[in-house]
C-alpha positions in Angstrom: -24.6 52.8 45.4 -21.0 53.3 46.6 -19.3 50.2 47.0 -16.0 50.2 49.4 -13.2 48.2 47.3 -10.9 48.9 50.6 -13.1 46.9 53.0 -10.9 44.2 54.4 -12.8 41.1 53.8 -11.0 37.8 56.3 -10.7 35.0 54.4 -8.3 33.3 56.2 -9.5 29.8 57.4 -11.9 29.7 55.1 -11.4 27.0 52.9 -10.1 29.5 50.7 -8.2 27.8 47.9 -6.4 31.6 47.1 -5.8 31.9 51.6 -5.7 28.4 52.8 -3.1 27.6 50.6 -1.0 29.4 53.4 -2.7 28.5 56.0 -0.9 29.3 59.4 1.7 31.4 57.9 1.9 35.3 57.2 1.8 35.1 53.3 -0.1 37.7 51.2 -2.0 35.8 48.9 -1.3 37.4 45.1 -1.5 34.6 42.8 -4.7 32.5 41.9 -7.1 34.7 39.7 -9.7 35.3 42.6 -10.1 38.9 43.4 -10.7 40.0 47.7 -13.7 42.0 46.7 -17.2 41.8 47.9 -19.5 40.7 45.2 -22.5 43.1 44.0 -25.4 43.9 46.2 -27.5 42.2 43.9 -25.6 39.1 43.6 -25.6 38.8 47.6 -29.4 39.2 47.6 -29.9 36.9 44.6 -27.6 34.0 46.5 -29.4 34.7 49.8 -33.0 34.5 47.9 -32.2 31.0 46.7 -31.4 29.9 49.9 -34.3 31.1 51.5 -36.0 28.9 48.8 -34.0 26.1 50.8 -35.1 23.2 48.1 -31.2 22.5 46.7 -32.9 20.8 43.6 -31.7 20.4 40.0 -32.7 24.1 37.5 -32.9 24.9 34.2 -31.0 28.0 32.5 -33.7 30.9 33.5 -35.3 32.7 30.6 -34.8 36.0 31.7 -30.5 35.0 32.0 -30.9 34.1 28.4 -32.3 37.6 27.7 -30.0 39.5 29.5 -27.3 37.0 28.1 -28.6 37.5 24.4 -29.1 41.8 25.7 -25.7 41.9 27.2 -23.4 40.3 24.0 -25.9 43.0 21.8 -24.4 45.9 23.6 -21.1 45.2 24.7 -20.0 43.0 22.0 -21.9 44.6 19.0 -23.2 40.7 18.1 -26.7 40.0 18.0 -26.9 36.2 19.0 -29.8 33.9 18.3 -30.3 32.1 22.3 -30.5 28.7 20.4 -26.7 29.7 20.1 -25.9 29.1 23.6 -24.7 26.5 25.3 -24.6 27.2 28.9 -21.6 25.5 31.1 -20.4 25.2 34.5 -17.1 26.8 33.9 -14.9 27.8 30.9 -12.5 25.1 31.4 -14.3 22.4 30.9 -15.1 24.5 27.6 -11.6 24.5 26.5 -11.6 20.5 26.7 -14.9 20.0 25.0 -14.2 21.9 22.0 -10.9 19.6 21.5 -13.0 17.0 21.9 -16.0 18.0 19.6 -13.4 18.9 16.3 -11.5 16.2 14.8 -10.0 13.1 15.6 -7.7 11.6 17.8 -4.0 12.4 17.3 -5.5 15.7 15.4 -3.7 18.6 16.2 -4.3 21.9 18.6 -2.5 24.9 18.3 -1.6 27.7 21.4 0.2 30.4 21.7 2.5 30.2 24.9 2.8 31.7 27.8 -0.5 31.1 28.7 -3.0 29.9 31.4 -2.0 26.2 32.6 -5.5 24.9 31.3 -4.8 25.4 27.4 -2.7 22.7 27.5 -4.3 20.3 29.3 -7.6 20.2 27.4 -6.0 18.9 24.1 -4.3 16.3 25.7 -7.3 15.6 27.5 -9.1 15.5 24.2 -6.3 13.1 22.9 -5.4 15.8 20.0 -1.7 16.7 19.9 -0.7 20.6 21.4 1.6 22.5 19.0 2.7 25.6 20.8 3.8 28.5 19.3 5.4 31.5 21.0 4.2 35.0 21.2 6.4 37.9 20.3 7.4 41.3 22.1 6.4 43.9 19.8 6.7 47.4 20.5 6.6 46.4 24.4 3.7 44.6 23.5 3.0 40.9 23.6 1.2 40.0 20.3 0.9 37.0 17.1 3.8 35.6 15.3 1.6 34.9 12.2 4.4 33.5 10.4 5.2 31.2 13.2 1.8 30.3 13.8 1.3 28.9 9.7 4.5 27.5 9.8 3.2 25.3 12.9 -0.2 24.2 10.7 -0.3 20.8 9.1 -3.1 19.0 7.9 -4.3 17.5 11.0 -4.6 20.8 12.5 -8.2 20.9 13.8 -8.5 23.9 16.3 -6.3 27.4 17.2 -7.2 28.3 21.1 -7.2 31.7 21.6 -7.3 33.7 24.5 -8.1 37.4 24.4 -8.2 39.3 26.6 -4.3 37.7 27.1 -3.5 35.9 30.2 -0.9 36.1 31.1 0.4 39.4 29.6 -3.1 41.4 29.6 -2.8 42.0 25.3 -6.3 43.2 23.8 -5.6 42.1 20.2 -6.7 44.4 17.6 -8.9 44.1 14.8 -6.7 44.3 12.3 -4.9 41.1 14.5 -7.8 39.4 14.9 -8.6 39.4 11.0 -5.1 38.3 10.2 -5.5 35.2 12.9 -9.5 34.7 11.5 -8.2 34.9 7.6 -5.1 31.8 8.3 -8.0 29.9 10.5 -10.4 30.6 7.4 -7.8 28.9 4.6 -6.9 26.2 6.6 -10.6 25.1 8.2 -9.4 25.8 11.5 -12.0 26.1 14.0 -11.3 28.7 16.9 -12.0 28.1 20.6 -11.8 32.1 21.9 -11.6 32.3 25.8 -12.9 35.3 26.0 -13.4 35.6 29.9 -11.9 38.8 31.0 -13.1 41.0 28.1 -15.4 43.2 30.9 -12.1 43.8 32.4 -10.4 46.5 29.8 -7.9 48.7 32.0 -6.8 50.4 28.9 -9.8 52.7 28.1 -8.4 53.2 24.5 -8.2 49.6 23.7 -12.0 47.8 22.9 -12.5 44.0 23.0 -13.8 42.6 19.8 -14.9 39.0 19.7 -13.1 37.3 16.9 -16.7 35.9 15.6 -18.2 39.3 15.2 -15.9 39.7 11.9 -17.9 37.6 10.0 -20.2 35.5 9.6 -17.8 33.0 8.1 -15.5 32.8 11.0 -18.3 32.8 13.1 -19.6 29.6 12.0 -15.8 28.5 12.5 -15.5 29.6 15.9 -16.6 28.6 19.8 -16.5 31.8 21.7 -16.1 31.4 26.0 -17.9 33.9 27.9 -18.5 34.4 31.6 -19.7 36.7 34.8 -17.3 35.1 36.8 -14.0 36.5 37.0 -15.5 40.0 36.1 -17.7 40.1 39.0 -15.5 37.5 41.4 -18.2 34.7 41.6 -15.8 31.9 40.0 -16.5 29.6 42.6 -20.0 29.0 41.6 -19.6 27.9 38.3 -21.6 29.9 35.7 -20.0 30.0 32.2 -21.5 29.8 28.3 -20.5 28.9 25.1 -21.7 30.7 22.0 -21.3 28.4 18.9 -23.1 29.2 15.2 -22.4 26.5 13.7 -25.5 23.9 14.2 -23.9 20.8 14.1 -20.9 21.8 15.9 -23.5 23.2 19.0 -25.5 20.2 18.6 -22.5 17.7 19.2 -20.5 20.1 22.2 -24.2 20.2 23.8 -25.2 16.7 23.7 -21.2 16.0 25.0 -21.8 19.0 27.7 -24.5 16.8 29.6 -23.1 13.6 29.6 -19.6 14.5 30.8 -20.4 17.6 33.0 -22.1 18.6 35.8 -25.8 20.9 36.2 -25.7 24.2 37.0 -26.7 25.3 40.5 -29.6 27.4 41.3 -26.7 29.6 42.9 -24.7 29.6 39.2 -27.7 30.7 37.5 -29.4 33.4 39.8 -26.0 34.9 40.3 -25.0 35.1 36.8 -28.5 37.0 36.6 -28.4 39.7 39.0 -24.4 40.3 37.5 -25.5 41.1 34.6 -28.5 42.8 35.1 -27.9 44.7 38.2 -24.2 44.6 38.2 -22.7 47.3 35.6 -22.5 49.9 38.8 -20.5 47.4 40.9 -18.3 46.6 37.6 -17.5 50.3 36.9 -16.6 51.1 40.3 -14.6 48.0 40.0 -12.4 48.9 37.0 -11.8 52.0 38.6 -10.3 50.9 41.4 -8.4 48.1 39.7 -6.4 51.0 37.6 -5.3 52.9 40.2 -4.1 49.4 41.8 -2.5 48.6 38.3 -0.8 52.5 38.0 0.8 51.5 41.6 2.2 47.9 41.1 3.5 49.1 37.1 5.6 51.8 39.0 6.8 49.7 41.9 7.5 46.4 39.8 10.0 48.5 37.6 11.8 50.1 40.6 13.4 46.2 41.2 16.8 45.5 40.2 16.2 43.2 37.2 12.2 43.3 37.1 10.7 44.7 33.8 6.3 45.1 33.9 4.8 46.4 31.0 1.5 48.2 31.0 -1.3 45.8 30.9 -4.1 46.3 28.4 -6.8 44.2 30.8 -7.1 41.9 33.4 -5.8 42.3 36.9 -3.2 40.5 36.7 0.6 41.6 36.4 2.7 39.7 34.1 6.2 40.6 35.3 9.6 39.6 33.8 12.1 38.7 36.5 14.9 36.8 33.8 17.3 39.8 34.4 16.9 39.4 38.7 19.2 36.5 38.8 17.3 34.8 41.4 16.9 31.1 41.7 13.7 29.9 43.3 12.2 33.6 43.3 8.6 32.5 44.1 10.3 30.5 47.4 12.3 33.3 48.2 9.1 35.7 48.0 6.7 33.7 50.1 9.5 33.8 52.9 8.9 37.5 52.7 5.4 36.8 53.2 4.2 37.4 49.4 2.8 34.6 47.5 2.7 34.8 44.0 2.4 32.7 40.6 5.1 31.0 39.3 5.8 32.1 35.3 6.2 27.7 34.7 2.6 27.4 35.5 1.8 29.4 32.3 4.3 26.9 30.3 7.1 28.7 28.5 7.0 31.5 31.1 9.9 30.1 32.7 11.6 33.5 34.0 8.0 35.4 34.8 5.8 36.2 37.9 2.3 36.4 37.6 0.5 38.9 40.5 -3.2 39.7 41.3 -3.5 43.1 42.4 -7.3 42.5 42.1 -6.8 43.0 46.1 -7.0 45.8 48.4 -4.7 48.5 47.9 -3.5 48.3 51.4 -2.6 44.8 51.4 -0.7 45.8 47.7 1.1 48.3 49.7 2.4 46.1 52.4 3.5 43.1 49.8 5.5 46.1 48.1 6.8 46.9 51.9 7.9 43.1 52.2 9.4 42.8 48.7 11.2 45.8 49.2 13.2 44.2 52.3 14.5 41.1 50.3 14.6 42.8 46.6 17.3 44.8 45.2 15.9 48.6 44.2 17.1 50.2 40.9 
């Protein structure tokens, strides 16, 4: 089947947090990480199957989900998983705070790496653990680990080391040989790892390869909580379908038992949809990827043709990480959505003071006439 990524879908009015937060005015939306695409055929049918149903009542995880689940992490993650290893969620965030709230003690300590997505901090406070930030470094045009930063920030209350890879912001795949080195200080210090792993089905670079940080061994396995998700891979976000794979038995046994007192079910919706992705979806997702690089080749050349605006080449995600330090403008995001572009703020990802973050998971058209408007109030090369 030949899905059309160009399709103009009208969101407007929708009660679209990405659209409504415009509502009225003529702003392209390119900031929230919800893509303008159509989901799968198969999803469609599976959402409009459960409401045929019409009984809104509480579900369990469906068998055949755990199979594909168990199937799916097999052949794209090279990691055969036990299903009494799963604890299923209804969204990675909430992951990220139970973690910090399953290892340690109050006043224990969480380490970051910064930039990065506005949730990692919020979790360990919300955990009441101390965050300990520690920057990442340009290397080689390349945003990656400062290992020596990162064990000078350890102390003995350090009880977990967030890591998100796939990057965001910044789009890094780390490498094995990265991933070993962050695994091996984790390792000597009995650090346990909470790995948001949520756009790894979302490689741009086809010479980079995801590896989840617990598939090195089984000793950082057992010391490690790895996120996973359909959601921002095949744009279902909004329903709230997200898992947890965690070795360690008494680890699992606490963040589950903590999981249903604190959080919410899973819909029917969650469930079925999470299903048909990724059963039926691997057509949809490769059609996808396709689409997003030739969306990512266009905004990497027309980012760098603005007067102070470096983007590098992103390894994954859709979503530009752009430095604007050198632009000399005060209150850029303000002065964009006057244009009519709406985009992230770099603050949001704390540290990233000086940055823009833009979706270009979009149609190409609408990329083309935010590059039209940007061009009218931005300074060429």
């Amino acid at each position: 089947m030949i899905y059309d990524f160009d399709e103009l879908i009208d969101r407007a009015n929708t009660n679209s947090f990405k659209w409504d937060k415009y509502a009225g005015k003529d702003i392209i939306p390119l900031w929230v990480a919800d893509m303008d695409f159509k989901s799968a055929t198969p999803i469609l049918e599976a959402l409009e199957n459960v409401t045929k149903q019409g009984v809104m009542g509480y579900w369990h995880v469906p068998d055949e989900l755990v199979e594909v689940t168990v199937k799916r992490l097999a052949e794209h993650h090279h990691w055969d998983v036990p299903k009494e290893w799963i604890v299923w969620l209804p969204g990675m965030v909430p992951g990220l705070t139970l973690t910090c709230m399953c290892v340690g003690q109050d006043d224990d300590e969480v380490i970051t790496t910064v930039p990065i997505y506005g949730p990692f901090m919020k979790a360990p406070l919300a955990a009441r653990k101390k965050l300990v930030k520690v920057p990442l470094q340009l290397e080689d045009n390349r945003w990656t680990f400062d290992f020596e930063a990162i064990k000078a920030a350890i102390t003995p209350r350090t009880r977990v080391f967030m890591l998100c890879n796939p990057y965001n912001p910044g789009g890094t795949v780390f490498t094995r040989e990265e991933l070993q080195t962050l695994a091996d200080i984790c390792l000597a210090n009995n650090i346990v790892i909470c790995a948001d792993e949520i756009h790894c089905d979302l490689i741009l670079d086809i010479t980079k390869q995801h590896i989840s940080i617990a598939t090195l061994s089984p000793e950082i396995a057992r010391q490690t909580v790895t996120l996973l998700s359909p959601s921002k891979t095949f744009n279902i976000a909004g329903l709230g379908c997200s898992f947890a794979v965690i070795p360690d038995d008494e680890l699992r046994a606490k963040y589950a038992a903590m999981r249903y007192i604190l959080e919410p079910m899973i819909s029917a919706y969650a469930f079925e949809a999470a299903l048909a992705a990724y059963r039926d979806g691997e057509e949809w997702r490769q059609q996808l990827l396709a689409y997003l690089r030739k969306n990512h080749a266009y905004i990497l050349q027309e980012m760098n043709t603005f007067k102070g605006f470096k983007m590098l080449p992103l390894d994954a995600t859709y979503l530009a990480w752009i430095d604007v330090r050198e632009a000399g403008i005060e209150n850029i995001a303000q002065k964009l959505e006057e244009a009519g572009v709406g985009i992230s703020e770099g603050a949001f990802f704390f540290d990233g003071a000086g940055f823009i973050r833009l979706n270009f998971g979009t149609q190409t058209s609408l990329l083309q006439e935010a590059i039209s408007r940007m061009k009218k109030v931005l300074e060429l090369k």
